[in-house]
N, CA, C and O atoms as a GROMACS GRO file, in nm:
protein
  360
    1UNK      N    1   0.084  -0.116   0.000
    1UNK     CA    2   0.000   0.000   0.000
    1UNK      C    3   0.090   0.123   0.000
    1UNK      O    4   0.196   0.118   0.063
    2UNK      N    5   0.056   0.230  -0.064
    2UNK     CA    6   0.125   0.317  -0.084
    2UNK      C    7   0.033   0.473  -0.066
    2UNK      O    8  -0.072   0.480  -0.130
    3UNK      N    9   0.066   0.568   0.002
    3UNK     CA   10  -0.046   0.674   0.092
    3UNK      C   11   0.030   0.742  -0.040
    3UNK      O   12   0.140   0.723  -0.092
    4UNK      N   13  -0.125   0.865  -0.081
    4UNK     CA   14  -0.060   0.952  -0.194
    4UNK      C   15  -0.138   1.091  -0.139
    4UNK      O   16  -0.254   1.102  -0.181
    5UNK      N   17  -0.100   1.180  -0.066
    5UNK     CA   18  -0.149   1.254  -0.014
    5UNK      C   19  -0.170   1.368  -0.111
    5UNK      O   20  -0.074   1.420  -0.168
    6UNK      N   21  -0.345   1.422  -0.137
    6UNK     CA   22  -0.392   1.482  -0.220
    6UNK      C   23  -0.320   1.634  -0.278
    6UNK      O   24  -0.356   1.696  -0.378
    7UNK      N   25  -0.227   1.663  -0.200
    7UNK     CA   26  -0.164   1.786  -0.201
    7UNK      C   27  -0.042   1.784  -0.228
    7UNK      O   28   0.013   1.874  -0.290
    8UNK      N   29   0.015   1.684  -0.187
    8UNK     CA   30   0.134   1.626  -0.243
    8UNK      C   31   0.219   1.607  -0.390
    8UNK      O   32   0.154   1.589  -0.492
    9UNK      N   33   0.364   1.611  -0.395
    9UNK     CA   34   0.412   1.629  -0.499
    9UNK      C   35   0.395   1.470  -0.539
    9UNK      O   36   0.382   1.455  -0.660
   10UNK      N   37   0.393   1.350  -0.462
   10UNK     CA   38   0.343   1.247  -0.575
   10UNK      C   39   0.204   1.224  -0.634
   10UNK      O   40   0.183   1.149  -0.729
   11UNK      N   41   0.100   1.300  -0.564
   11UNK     CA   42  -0.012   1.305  -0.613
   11UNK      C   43  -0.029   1.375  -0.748
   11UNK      O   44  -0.095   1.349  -0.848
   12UNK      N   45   0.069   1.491  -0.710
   12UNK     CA   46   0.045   1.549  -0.863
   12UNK      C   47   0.145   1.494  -0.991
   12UNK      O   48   0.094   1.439  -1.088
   13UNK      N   49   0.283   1.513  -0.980
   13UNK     CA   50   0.311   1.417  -1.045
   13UNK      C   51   0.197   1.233  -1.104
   13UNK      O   52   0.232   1.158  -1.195
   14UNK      N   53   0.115   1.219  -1.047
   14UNK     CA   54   0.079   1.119  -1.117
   14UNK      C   55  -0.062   1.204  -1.192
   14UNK      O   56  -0.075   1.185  -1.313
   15UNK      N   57  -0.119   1.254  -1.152
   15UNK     CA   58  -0.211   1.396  -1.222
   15UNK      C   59  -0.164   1.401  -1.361
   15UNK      O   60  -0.204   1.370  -1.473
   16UNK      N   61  -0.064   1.451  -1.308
   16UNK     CA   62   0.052   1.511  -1.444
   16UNK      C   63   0.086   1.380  -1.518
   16UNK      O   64   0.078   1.406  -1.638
   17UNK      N   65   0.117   1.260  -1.501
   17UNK     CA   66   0.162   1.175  -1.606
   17UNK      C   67   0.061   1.110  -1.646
   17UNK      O   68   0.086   1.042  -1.747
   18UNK      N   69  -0.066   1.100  -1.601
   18UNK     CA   70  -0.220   1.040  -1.643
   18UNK      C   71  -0.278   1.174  -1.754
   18UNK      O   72  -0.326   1.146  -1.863
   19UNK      N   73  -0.268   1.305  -1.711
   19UNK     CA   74  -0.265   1.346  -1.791
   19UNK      C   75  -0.244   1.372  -1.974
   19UNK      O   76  -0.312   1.365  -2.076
   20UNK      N   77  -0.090   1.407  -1.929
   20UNK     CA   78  -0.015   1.367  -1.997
   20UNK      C   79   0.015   1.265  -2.129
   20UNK      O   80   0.062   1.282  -2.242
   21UNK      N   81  -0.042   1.139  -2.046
   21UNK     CA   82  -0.062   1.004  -2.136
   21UNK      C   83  -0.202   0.968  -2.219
   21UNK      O   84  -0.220   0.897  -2.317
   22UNK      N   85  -0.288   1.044  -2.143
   22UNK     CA   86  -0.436   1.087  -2.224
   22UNK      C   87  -0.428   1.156  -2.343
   22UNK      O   88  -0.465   1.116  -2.453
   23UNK      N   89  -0.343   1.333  -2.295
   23UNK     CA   90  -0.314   1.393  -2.391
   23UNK      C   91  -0.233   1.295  -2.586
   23UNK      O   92  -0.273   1.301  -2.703
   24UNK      N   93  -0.135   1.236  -2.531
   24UNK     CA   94  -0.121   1.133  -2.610
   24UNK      C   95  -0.180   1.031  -2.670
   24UNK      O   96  -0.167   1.003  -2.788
   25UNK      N   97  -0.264   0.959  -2.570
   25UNK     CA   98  -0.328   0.871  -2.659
   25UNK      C   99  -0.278   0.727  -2.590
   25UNK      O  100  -0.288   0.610  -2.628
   26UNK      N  101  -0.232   0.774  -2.500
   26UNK     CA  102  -0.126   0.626  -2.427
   26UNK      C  103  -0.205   0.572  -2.359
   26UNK      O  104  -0.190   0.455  -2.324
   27UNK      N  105  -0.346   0.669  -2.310
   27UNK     CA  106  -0.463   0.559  -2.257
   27UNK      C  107  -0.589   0.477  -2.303
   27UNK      O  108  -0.667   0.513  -2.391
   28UNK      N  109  -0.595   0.374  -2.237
   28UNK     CA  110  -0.780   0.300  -2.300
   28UNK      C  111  -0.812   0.202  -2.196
   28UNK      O  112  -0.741   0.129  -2.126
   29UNK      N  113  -0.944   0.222  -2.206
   29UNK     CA  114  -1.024   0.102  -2.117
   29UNK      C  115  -1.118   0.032  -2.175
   29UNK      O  116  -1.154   0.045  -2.292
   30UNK      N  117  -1.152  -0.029  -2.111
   30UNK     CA  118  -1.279  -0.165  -2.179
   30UNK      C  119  -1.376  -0.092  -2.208
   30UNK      O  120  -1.446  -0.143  -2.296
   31UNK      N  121  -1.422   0.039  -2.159
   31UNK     CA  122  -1.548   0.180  -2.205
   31UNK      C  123  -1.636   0.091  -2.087
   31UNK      O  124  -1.747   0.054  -2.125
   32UNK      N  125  -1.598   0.054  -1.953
   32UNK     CA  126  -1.692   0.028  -1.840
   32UNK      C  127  -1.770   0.187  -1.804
   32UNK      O  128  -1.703   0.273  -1.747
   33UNK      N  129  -1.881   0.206  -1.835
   33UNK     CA  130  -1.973   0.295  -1.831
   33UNK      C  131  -1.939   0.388  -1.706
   33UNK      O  132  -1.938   0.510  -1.714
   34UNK      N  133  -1.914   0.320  -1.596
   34UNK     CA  134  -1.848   0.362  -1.419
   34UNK      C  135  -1.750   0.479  -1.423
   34UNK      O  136  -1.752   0.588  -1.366
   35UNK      N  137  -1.661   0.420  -1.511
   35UNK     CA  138  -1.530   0.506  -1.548
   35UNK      C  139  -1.515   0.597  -1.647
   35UNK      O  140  -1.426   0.683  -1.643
   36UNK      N  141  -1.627   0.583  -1.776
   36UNK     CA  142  -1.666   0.637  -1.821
   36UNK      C  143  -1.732   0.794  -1.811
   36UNK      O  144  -1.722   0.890  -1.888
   37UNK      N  145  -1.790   0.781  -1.709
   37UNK     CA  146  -1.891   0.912  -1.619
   37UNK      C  147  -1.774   0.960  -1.561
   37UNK      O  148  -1.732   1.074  -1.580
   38UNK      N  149  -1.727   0.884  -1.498
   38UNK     CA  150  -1.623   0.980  -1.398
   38UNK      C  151  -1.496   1.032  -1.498
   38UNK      O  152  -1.420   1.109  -1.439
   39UNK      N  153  -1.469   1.011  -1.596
   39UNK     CA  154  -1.360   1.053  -1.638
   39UNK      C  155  -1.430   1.170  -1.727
   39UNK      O  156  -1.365   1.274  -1.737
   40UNK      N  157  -1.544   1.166  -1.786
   40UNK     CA  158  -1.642   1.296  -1.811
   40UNK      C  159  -1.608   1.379  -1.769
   40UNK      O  160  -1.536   1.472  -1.805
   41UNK      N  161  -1.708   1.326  -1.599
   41UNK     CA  162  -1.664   1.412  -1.462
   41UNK      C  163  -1.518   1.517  -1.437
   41UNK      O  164  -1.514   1.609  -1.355
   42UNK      N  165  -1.451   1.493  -1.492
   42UNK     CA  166  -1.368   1.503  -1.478
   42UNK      C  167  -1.279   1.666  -1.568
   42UNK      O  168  -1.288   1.674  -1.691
   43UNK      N  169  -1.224   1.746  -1.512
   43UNK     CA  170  -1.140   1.840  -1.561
   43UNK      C  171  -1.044   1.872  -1.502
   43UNK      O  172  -1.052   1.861  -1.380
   44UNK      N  173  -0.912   1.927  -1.563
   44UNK     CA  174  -0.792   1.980  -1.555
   44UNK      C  175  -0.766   2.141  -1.492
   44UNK      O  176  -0.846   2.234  -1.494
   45UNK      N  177  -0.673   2.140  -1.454
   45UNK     CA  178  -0.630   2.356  -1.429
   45UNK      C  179  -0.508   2.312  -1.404
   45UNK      O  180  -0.462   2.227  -1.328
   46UNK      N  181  -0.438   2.429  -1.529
   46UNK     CA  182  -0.299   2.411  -1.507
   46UNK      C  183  -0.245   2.480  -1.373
   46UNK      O  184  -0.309   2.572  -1.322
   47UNK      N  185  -0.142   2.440  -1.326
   47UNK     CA  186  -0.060   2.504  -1.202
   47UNK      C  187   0.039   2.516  -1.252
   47UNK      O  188   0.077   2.482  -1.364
   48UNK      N  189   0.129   2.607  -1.108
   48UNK     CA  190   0.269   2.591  -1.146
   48UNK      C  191   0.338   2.471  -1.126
   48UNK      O  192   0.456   2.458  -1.159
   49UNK      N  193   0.285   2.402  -1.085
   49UNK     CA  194   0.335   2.265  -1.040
   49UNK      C  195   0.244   2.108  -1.132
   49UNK      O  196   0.222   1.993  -1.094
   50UNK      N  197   0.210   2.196  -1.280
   50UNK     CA  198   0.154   2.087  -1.376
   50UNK      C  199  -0.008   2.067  -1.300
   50UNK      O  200  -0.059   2.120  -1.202
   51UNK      N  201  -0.058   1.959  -1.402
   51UNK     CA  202  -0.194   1.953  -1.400
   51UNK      C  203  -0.263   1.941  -1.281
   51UNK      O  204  -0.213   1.864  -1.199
   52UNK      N  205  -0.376   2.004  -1.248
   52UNK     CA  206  -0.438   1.920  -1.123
   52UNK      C  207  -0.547   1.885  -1.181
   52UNK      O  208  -0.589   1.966  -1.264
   53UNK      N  209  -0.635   1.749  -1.160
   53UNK     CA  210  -0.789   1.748  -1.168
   53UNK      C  211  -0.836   1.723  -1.055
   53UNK      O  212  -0.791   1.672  -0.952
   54UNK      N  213  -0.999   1.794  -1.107
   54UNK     CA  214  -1.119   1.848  -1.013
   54UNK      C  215  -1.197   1.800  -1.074
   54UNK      O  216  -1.166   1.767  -1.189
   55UNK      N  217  -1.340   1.771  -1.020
   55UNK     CA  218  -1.491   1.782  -1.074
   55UNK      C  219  -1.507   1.888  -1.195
   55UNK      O  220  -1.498   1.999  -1.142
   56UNK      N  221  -1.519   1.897  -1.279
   56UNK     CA  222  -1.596   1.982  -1.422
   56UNK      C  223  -1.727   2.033  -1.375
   56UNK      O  224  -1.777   2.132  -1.429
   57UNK      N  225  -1.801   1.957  -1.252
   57UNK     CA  226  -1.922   2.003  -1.216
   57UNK      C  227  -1.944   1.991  -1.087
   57UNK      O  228  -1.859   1.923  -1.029
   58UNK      N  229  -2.054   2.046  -1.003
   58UNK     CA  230  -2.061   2.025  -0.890
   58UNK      C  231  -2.132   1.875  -0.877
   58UNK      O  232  -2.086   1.801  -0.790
   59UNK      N  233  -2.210   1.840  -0.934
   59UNK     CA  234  -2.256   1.705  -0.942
   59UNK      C  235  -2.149   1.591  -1.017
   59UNK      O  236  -2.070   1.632  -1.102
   60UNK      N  237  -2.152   1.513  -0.995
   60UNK     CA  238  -2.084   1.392  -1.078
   60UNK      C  239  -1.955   1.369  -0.978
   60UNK      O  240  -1.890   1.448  -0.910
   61UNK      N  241  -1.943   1.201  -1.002
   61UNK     CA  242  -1.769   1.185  -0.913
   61UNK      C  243  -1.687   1.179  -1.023
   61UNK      O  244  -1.703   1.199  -1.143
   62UNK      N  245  -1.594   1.147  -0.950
   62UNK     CA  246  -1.442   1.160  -1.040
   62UNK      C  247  -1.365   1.057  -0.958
   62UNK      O  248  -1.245   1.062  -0.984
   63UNK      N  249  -1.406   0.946  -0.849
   63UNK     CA  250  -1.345   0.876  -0.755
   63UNK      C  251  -1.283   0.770  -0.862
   63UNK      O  252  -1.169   0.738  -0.828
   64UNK      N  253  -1.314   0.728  -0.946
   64UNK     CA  254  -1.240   0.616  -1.072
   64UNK      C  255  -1.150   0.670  -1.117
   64UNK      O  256  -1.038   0.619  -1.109
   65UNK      N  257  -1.176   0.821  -1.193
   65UNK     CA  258  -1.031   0.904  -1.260
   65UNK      C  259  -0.907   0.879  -1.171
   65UNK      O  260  -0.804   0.824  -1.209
   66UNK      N  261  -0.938   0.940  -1.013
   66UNK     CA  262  -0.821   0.943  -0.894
   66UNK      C  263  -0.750   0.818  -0.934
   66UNK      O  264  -0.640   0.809  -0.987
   67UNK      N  265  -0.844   0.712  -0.893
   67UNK     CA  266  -0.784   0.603  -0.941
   67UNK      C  267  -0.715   0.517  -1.027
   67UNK      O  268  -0.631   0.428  -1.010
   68UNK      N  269  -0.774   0.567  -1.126
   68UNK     CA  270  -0.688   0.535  -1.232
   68UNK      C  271  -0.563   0.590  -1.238
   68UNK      O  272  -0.464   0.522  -1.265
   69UNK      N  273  -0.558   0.731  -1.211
   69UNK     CA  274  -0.445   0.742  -1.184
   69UNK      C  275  -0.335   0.738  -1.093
   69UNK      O  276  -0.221   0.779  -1.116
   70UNK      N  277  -0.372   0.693  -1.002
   70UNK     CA  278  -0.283   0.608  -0.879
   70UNK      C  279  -0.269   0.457  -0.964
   70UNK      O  280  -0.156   0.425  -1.002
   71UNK      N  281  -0.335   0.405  -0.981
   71UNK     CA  282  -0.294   0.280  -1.081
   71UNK      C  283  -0.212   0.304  -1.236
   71UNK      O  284  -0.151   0.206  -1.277
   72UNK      N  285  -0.210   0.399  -1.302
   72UNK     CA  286  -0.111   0.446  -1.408
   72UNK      C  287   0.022   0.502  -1.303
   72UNK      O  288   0.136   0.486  -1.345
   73UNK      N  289   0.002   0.569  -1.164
   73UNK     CA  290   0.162   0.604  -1.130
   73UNK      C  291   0.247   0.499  -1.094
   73UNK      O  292   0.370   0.494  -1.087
   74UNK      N  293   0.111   0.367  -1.057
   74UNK     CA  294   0.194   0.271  -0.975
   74UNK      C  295   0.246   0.198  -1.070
   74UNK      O  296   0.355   0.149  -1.039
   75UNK      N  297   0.194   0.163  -1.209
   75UNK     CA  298   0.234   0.062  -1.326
   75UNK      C  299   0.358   0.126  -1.344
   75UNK      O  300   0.463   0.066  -1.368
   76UNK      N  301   0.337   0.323  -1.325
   76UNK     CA  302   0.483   0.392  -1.410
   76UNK      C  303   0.606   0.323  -1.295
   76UNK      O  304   0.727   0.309  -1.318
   77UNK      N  305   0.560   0.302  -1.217
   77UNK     CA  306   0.654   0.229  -1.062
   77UNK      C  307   0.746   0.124  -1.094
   77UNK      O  308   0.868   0.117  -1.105
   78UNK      N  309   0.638   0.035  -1.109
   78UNK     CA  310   0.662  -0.089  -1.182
   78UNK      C  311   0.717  -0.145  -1.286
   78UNK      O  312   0.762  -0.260  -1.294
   79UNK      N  313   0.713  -0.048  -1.377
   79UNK     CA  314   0.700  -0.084  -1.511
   79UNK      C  315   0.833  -0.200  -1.521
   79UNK      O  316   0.780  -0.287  -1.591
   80UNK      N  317   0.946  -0.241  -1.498
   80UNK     CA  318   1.015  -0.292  -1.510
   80UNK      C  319   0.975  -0.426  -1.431
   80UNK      O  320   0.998  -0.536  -1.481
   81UNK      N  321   0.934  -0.417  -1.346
   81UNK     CA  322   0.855  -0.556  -1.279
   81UNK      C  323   0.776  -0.632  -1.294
   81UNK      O  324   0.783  -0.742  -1.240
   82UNK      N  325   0.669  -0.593  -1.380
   82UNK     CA  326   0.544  -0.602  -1.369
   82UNK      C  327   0.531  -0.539  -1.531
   82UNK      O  328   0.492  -0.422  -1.537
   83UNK      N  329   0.554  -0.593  -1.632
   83UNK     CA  330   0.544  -0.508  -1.736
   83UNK      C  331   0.390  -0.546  -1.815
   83UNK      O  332   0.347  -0.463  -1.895
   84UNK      N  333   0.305  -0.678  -1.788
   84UNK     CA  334   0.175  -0.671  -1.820
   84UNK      C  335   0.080  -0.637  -1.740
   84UNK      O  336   0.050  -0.716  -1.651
   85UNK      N  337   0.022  -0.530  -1.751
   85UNK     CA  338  -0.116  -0.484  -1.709
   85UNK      C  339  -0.235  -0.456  -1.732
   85UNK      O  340  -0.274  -0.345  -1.769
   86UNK      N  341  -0.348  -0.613  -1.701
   86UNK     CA  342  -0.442  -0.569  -1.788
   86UNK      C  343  -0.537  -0.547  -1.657
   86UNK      O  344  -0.505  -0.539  -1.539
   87UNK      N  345  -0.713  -0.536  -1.743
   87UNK     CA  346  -0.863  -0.516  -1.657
   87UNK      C  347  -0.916  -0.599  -1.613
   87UNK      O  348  -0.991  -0.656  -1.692
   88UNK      N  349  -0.913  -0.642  -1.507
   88UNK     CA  350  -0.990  -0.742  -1.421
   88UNK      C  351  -1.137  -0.756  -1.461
   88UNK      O  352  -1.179  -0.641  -1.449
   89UNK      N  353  -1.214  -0.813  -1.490
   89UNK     CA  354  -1.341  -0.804  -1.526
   89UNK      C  355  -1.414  -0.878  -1.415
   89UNK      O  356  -1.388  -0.990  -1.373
   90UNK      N  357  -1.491  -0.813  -1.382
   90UNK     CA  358  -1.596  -0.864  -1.238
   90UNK      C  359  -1.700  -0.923  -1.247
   90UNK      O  360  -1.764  -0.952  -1.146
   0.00000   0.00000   0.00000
C-alpha cells in the first residue's frame, strides 16, 4: 500500500503523467460505463506545479479518474517488474 497525499508532490506528479498520457493517446479502457462518467466528470487547471484534476461540475464523481491514476503512477513504478497490465473483469 502506498499513501498519496492529495496535495502532495506524488499526487500530482501522477495527475501530471495520467494526464499527460491521455493527452497522447497512451490511454484505454474496456469503455466500463463507471469510469466512463467519472472521467467525463472530470477536468484539468494548469498550475505551477503541472496539471491538477477536479470535478468539471458540482454534481458527478471523479473517484475512478483518482484512481486510475494512482494505478497508471503505480504501473509507471513498476513498469520494469510487472510489465503486463491488464482489466480485471468482475
Amino acid at each position: 500500500m502506498v499513501e498519496y497525499i492529495q496535495s502532495a508532490g506524488p499526487m500530482r506528479d501522477a495527475n501530471q503523467a495520467f494526464f499527460q498520457y491521455a493527452l497522447e493517446g497512451r490511454l484505454t479502457h474496456n469503455g466500463d460505463p463507471h469510469l466512463t462518467a467519472h472521467i467525463e466528470a472530470t477536468a484539468a487547471t494548469k498550475t505551477e506545479h503541472g496539471w491538477k484534476l477536479h470535478k468539471a461540475r458540482n454534481t458527478g464523481r471523479i473517484d475512478a479518474t483518482v484512481a486510475a491514476c494512482l494505478a497508471v503512477a503505480r504501473a509507471r513504478h513498476h513498469k520494469h517488474r510487472h510489465p503486463d497490465i491488464r482489466w480485471i473483469e468482475l
